[in-house]
N, C-alpha and C positions, 0 to 999 in steps of 0.2 A: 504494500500500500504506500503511495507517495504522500508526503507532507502538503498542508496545507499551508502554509506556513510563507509569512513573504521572508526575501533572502535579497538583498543589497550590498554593494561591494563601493565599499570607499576608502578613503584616507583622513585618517585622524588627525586631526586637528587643535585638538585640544587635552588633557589628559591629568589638570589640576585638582579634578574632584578623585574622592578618594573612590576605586572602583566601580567608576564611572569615565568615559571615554566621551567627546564630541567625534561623531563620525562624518565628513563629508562623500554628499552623494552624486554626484552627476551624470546628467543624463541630457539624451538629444532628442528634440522635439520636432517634430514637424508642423511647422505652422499650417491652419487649413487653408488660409487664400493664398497666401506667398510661395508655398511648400519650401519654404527655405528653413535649415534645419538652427534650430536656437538653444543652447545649454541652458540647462537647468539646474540648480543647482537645491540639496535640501539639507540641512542638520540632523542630526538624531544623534541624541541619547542616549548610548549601551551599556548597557551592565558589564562589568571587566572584573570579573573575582577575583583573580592574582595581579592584579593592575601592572600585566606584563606589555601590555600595549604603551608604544610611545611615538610624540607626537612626528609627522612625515609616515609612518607603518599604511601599508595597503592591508588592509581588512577586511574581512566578511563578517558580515551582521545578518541575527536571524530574527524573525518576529515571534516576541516572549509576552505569557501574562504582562498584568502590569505591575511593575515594581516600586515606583511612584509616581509621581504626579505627571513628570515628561517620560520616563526612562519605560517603554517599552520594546525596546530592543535589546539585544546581547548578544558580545564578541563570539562567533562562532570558531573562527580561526584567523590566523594572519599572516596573509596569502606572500606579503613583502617585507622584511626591514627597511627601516631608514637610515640608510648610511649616516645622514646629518644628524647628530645627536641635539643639536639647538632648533630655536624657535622656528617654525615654519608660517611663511607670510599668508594668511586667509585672505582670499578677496573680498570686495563690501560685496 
């Protein structure tokens, strides 16, 4: 039986809360009258139990109960290391 369960892949971004991760999401859109395609981009939230995650890491995120108030997501794996051990620049 497959999971129903949504799965997103991004780059953490932030990692100051205590087992808790900021994950960015990006994704490509096709606009309906232009068809020209536009990034998207979304935040989320994940649970990180051994708060092995660090900021620049490509990651995979799966969709969890809720665990509080934003945090329903959690680090399923972490698909890349970040060579850069410092701050990684977010876009607005």
């Amino acid at each position: 039986m497959t999971s129903r369960r949504k799965v997103r892949e991004g780059t953490v971004v932030s990692d100051k809360m205590d087992k808790t991760v900021v994950v960015l999401v990006e994704r490509l859109v096709k606009h309906p009258q232009y068809r020209k395609y536009r990034r998207q981009r979304r935040r989320y939230k994940a649970h990180d139990e051994q708060n092995r995650c660090r900021v620049g890491d490509r990651v995979r995120i799966i969709e969890v109960r809720p665990l509080s108030a934003q945090k329903r997501w959690a680090v399923q794996a972490i698909l890349e290391r970040s060579e850069a051990g410092g701050e990684m620049e977010v876009p607005a």
